[in-house]
C-alpha positions as CSV (number, residue, x, y, z in Angstrom):
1,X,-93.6,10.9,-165.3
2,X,-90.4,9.2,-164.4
3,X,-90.3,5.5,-162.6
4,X,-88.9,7.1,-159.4
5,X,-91.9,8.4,-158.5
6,X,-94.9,6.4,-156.8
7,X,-98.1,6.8,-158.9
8,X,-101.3,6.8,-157.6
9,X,-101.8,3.1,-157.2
10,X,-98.7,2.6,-155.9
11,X,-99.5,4.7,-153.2
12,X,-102.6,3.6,-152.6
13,X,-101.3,0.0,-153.0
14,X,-98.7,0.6,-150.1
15,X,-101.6,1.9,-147.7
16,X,-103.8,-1.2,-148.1
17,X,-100.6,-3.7,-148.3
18,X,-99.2,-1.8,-144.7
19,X,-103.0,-1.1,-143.2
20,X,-103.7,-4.8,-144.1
21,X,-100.7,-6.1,-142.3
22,X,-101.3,-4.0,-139.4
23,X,-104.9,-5.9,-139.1
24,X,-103.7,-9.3,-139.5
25,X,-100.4,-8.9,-137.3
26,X,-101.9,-6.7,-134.6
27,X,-98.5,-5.9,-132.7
28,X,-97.9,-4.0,-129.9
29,X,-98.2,-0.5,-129.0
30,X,-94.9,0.3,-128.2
31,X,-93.8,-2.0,-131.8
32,X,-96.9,0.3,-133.5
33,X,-95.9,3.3,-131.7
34,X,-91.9,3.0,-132.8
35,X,-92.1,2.2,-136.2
36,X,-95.0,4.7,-137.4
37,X,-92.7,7.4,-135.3
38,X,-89.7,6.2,-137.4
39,X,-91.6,6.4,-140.4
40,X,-92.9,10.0,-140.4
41,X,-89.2,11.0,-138.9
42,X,-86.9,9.5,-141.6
43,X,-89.6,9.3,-144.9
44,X,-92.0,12.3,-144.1
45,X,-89.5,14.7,-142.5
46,X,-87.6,15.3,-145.3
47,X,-89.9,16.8,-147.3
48,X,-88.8,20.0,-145.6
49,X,-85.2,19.6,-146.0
50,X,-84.8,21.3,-149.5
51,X,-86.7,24.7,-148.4
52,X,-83.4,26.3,-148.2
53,X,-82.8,25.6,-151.9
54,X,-86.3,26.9,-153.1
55,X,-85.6,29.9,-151.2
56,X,-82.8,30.8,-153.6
57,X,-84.5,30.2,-156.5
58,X,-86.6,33.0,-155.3
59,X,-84.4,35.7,-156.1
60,X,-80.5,36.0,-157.0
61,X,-80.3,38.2,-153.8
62,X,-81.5,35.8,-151.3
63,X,-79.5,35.0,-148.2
64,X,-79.0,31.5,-147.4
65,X,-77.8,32.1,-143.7
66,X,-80.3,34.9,-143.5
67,X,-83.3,32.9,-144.4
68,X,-81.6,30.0,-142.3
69,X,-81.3,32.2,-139.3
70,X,-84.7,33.4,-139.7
71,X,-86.4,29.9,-140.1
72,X,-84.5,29.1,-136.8
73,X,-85.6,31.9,-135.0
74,X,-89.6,32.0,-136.1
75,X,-89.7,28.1,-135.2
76,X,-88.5,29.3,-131.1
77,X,-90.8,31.8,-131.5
78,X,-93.7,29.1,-131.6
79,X,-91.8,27.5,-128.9
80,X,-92.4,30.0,-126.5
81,X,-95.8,29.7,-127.6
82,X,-96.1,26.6,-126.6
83,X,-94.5,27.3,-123.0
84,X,-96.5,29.9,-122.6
85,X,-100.0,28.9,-124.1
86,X,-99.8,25.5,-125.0
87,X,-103.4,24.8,-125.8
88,X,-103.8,27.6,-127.9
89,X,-100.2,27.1,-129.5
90,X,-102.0,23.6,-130.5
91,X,-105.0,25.3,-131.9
92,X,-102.6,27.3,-134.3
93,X,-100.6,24.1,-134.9
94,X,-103.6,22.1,-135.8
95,X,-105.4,24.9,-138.0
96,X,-101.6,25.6,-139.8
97,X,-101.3,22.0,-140.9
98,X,-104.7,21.7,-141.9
99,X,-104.4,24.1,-144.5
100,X,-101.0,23.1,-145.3
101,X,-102.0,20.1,-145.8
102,X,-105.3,21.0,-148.0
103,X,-102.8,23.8,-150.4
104,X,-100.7,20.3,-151.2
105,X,-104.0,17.5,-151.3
106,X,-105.4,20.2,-153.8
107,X,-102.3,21.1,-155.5
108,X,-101.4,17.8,-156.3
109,X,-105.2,16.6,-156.8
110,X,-107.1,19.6,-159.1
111,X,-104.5,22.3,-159.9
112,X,-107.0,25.3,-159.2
113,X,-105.5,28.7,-158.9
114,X,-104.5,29.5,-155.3
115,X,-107.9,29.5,-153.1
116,X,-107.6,30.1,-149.3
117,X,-111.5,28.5,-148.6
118,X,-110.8,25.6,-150.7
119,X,-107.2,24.6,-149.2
120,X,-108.7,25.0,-145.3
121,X,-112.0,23.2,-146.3
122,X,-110.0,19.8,-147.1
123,X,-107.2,20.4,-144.4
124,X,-110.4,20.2,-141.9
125,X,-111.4,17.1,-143.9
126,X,-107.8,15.6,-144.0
127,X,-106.5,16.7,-140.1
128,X,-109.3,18.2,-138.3
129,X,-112.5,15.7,-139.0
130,X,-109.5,12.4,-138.0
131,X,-108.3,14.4,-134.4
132,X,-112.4,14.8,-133.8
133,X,-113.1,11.1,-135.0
134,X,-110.0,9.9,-132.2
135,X,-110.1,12.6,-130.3
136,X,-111.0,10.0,-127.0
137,X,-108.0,8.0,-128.3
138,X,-105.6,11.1,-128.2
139,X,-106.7,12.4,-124.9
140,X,-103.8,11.5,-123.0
141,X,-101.2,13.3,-125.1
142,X,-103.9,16.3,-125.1
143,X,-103.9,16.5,-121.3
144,X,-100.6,16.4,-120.7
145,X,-100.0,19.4,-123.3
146,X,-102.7,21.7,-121.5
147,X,-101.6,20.5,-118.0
148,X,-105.5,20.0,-117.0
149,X,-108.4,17.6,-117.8
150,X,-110.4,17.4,-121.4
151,X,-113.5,15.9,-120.9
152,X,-114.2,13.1,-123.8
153,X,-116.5,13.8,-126.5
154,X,-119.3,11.7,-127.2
155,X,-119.4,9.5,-130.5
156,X,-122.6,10.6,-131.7
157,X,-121.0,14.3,-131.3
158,X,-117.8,12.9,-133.1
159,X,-119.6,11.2,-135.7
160,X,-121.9,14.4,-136.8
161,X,-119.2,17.1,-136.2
162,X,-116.7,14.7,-139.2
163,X,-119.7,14.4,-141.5
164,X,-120.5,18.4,-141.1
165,X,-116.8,19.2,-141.8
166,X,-116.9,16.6,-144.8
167,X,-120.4,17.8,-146.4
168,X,-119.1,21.3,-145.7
169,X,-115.7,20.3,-148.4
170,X,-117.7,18.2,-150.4
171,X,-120.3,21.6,-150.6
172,X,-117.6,23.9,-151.9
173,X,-115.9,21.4,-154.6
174,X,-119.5,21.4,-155.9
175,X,-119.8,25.2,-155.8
176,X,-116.6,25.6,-158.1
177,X,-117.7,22.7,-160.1
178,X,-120.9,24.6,-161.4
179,X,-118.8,27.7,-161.5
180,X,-116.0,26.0,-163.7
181,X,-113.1,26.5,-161.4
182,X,-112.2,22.5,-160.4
183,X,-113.0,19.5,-162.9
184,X,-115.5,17.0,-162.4
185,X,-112.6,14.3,-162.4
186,X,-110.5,16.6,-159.7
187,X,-114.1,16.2,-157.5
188,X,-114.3,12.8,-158.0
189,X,-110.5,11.8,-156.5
190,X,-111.0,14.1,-153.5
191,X,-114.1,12.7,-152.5
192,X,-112.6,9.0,-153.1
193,X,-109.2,10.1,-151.4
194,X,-111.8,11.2,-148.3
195,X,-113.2,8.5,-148.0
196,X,-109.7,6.5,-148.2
197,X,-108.6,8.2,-145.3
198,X,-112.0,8.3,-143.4
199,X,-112.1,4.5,-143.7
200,X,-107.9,4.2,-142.4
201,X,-108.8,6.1,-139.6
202,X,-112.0,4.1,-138.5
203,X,-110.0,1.0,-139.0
204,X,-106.3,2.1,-137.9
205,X,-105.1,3.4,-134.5
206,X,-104.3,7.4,-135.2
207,X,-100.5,7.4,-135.4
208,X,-100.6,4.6,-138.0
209,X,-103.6,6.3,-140.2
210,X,-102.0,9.8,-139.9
211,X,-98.2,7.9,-140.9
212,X,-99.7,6.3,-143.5
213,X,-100.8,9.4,-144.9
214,X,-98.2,11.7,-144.2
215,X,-95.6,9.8,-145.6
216,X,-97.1,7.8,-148.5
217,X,-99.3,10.9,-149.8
218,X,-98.8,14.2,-148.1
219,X,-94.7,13.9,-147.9
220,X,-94.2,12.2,-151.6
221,X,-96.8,14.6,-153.1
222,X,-94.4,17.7,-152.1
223,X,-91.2,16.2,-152.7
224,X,-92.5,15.5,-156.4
225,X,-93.8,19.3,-156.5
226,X,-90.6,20.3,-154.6
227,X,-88.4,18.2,-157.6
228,X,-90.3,19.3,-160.9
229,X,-90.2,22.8,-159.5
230,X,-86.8,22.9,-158.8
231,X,-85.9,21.4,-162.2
232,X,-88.0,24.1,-164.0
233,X,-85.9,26.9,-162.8
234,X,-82.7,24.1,-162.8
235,X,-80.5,23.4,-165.8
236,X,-79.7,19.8,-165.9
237,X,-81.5,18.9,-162.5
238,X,-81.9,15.3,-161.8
239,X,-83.1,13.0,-159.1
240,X,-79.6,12.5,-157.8
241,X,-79.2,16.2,-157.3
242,X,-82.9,16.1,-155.7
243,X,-81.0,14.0,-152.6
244,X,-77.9,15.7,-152.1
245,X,-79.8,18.5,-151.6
246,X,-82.4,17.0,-149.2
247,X,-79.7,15.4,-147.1
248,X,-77.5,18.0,-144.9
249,X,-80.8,19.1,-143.5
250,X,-82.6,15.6,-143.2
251,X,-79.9,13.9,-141.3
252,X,-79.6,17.2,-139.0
253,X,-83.3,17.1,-138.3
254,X,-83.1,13.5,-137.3
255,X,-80.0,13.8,-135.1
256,X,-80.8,16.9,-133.2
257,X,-84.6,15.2,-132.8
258,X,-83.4,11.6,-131.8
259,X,-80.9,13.6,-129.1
260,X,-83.7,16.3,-127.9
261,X,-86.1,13.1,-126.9
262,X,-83.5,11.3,-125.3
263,X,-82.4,14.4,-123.3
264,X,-85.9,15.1,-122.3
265,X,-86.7,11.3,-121.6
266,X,-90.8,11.4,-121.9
267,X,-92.0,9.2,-119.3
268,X,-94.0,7.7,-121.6
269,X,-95.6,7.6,-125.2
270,X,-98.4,10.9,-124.3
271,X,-95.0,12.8,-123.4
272,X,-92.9,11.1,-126.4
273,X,-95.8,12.4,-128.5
274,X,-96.2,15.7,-127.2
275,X,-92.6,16.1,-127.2
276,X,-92.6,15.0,-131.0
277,X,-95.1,16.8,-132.3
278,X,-93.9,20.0,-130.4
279,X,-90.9,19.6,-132.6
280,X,-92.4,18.6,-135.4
281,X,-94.8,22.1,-135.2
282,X,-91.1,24.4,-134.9
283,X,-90.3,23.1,-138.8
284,X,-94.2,22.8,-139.8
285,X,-94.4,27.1,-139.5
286,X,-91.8,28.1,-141.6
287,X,-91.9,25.6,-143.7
288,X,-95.7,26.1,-144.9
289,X,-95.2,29.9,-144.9
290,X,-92.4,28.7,-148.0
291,X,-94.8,26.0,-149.3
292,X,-97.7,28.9,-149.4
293,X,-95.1,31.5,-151.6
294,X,-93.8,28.3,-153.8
295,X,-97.1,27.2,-154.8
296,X,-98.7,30.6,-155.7
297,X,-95.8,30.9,-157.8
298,X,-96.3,27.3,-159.5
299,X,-99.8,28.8,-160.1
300,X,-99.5,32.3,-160.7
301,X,-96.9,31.1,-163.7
302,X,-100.1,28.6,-164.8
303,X,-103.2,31.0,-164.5
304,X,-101.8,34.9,-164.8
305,X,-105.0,36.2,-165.4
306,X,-108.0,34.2,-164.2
């Protein structure tokens, strides 16, 4: 595999190094808040940016300013969800990422053939079960999205609704174990990689675990699929070529991001988040629609007849 790309330890390596520092350092939430915001926005954002240049490699016919326009106009369709019904515009945000973010955690972990049950079961484990386990700590932010009062959940609810979600995951790898579909070493790294990100989460404020995993797993995992994909169907495709083609559509995410904040000017960070992830949820629709079409490709070329 070539140097540019983190392995394993690395990555693992950088979320103990940064989670350590936190620990010792302790700063403040406004120092926490800014730089684990700056971190999904300039290294985790980007791994949408290419999805214009996968969707060519679909077909020779595809429209660039067709698929453009509709990516635009599918992501203010969720917007108006969110005006309208923003509670249950969160539910669909929450449940889309989860399984977006299971289809890459299994993709990049055990390589099975495309399997709806097993992608949602570890998006709960990876998205779901960490908003339960802080959901007290995210409760301002969650208020001021439903304009009305959740009530907090008790720990020991917390604590036995993550480890039914997790036994429930850990369940179905076992199923497809004894039925030959996943490998016992595939189990073994998605149970450890749980209990990674269980662990950041019970030691880490929320926006610092979830940063450290968007960006150092979730975010590098698909740009490496997004690359070697790419340079499958590519002649010649290098790492250089990788950037060029992330940047139009990173630095315009950033710019019109940074300026819709500071037009809206949250009045403080519950807004800035809600705000955030609001935006964040108009690229995260289209963009795991393409991520569900590129990786049944990836597989269907592995597996045609399983």
């Amino acid at each position: 595999m070539p140097s540019f790309f983190m392995t394993k330890y690395l990555q693992y390596g950088l979320a103990l190094v940064v989670g350590s520092l936190y620990l010792v350092f302790i700063p403040e939430d406004d120092v926490t808040n800014i730089m684990a915001l700056t971190a999904i926005l300039f290294f985790g954002v980007p791994h949408g940016a290419i999805d214009h240049k996968i969707h060519l490699k679909f077909s020779k016919k595809s429209n660039i300013k067709k698929f453009i326009l509709i990516y635009i106009l599918v992501g203010l369709g969720f917007l108006l969800w969110w005006v309208l019904m923003p509670l249950k515009a969160l539910l669909i945000f929450i449940i889309l990422s989860a399984y977006h973010f299971g289809q890459e955690l299994i993709e990049d972990i055990a390589e099975t053939p495309k399997d709806p049950i097993l992608n949602l079961s570890w998006g709960l484990i990876v998205l779901v079960s960490p908003i339960i386990l802080k959901f007290n700590e995210l409760l301002p932010t969650l208020n001021f999205i439903g304009s009305q009062s959740i009530s907090r959940i008790p720990k020991e609810i917390q604590v036995i609704t993550v480890l039914v979600i997790h036994l429930l995951g850990y369940a179905y790898i076992a199923y497809l174990l004894v039925k030959g579909v996943i490998r016992k070493a595939a189990v073994i790294r998605l149970i450890l990689f749980s209990i990674y990100l269980l662990l950041s989460y019970l030691m880490l404020p929320f926006i610092v675990a979830f940063a450290l995993y968007f960006v150092l797993f979730h975010s590098i995992n698909a740009m490496r699929h997004q690359f070697f994909w790419m340079k499958d169907r590519t002649t010649d495709y290098t790492f250089a070529a990788f950037l060029k083609d992330l940047s139009p559509f990173t630095l315009l995410t950033i710019v019109g991001m940074s300026g819709l904040i500071y037009y809206l000017d949250p009045a403080d960070w519950s807004v800035f988040f809600t705000y955030f992830f609001v935006f964040i949820s108009l690229l995260t629709l289209p963009h795991a629609i393409l991520f569900d079409e590129l990786y049944l490709s990836k597989n269907t070329a592995k597996h045609p007849k399983d």
